[in-house]
N, C-alpha and C positions, 0 to 999 in steps of 0.2 A: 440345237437351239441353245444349250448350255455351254456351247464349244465357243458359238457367237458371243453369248453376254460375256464369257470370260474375257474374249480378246478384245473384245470393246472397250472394258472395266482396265485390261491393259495398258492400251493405247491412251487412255486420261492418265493414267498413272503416269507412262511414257511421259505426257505433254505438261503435267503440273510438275515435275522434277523437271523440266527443261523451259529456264524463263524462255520469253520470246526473243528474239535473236535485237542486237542494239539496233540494226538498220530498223528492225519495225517497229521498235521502240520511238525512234527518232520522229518515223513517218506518222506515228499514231500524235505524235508533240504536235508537231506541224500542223496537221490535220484540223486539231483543237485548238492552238493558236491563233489558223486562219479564221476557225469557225466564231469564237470569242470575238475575233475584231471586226468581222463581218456584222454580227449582232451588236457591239457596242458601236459599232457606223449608223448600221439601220435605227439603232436607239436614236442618238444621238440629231440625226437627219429629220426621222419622220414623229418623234416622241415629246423624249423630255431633251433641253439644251441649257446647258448653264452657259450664264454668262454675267462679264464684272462690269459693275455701274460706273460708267467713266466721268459721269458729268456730277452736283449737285443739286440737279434738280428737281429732285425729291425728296429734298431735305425736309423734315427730320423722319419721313416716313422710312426712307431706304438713302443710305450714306452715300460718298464715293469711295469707291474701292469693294464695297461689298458684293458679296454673288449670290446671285440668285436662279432659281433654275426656272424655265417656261415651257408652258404646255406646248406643243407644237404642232399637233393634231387637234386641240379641240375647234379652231376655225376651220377645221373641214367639213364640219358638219353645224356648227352656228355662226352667228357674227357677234362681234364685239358687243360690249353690252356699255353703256354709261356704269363708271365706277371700276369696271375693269382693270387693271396695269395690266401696258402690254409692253412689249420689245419691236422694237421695230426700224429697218432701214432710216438714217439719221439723213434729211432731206437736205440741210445745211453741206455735211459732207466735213462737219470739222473731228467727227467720231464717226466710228463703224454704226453704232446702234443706239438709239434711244430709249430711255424707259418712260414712259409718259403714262397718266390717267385718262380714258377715257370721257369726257364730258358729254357727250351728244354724237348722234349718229344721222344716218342718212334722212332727212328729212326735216329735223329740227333746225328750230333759228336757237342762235344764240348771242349773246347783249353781255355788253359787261357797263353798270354802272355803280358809282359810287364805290368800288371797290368791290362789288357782287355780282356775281357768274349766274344769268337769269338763262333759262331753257326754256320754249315756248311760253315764254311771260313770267316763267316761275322761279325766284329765288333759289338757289342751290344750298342744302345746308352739308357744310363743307368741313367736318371735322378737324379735317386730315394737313387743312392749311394753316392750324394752330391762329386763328384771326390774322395770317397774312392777305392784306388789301391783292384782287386781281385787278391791276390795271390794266385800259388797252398797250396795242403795240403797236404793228405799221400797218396791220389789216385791218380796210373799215368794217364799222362795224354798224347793227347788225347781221350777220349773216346765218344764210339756210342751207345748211348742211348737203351736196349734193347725193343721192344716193349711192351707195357703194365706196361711201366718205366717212370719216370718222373726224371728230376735232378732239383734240388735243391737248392736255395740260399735265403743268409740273406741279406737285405739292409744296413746290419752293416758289411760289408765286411772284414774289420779289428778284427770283434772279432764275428764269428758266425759259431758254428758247422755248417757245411750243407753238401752235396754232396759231398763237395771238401775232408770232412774228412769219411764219411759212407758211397755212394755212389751214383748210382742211385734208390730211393724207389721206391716199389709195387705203379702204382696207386688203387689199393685196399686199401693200408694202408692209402690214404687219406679222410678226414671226411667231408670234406667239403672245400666251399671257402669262405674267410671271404669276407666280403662284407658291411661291416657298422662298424663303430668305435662308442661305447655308452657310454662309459665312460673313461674317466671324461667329463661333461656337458660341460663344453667349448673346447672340442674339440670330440664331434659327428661330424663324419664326411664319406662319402660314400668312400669307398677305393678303 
């Protein structure tokens, strides 16, 4: 039994004075490598997704040029909510992706008068638009939000495609909700 634990106690000795050889050094990089971008994909795909604000129409909430990351999993298990920012397939097609607010969902009417964004009858109070007037745009108005629809707006209300011009989108076509501002470094900030 003694003869065993010696040559055991050996054989690590053996193996700790002898690194492992370069090929399995190599194969072990590799290995981790793959495994790293395999997981920064799955991130990436089913998670969190950064992306840059191409347009101004969410000025002054969120710049052009800034980035912002979004959830990309939380509408798999709820729907968009009013007040939201979300990312989303750009319906126009003059950009990859939209960042737009939330206003109303499947079921609501909504009116735009006098330069105020009314939801079943009700007033919107709208911080976030620094008292920019919403005027309409080519869509009449009126309208009741279809189910499984979200409508749409810019915090730059004076200069932003949204709803008012394309109409209610799929919330299918949405990718996510942004939820963190990362760049630029002095203004990270949670949205």
């Amino acid at each position: 039994m003694e003869q065993t634990q010696m040559s055991e106690d050996l054989e690590l000795v053996a193996e700790e004075e002898h690194p492992p050889s370069f090929a399995r050094w190599v194969g072990e990089l590799v290995v981790m490598v793959g495994l790293a971008f395999i997981l920064a994909t799955g991130i990436r795909t089913f998670v969190v997704m950064p992306y840059t604000i191409p347009t101004g129409s969410m000025i002054p909430t969120i710049q052009i040029g800034e980035r912002v990351l979004a959830n990309r999993f939380i509408y798999r298990f709820s729907e968009p909510e009013p007040g939201d920012i979300v990312v989303l397939d750009d319906p126009t097609g003059t950009a990859d992706n939209l960042l737009k607010r939330v206003i109303a969902v499947g079921g609501q009417e909504v009116d735009l008068e006098g330069g105020v964004v009314y939801v079943d009858g009700v007033a919107l109070d709208e911080p976030y638009t620094h008292g920019e007037p919403s005027e309409p745009g080519t869509v009449s108005l009126p309208v009741v939000i279809p189910e499984g629809y979200i409508w749409l707006m810019g915090d730059n209300r004076t200069n932003s495609t949204d709803s008012r011009y394309f109409g209610p989108q799929p919330v299918e076509n949405v990718k996510g909700q942004a939820f963190l501002r990362i760049w630029p470094l002095d203004r990270i900030e949670v949205l």
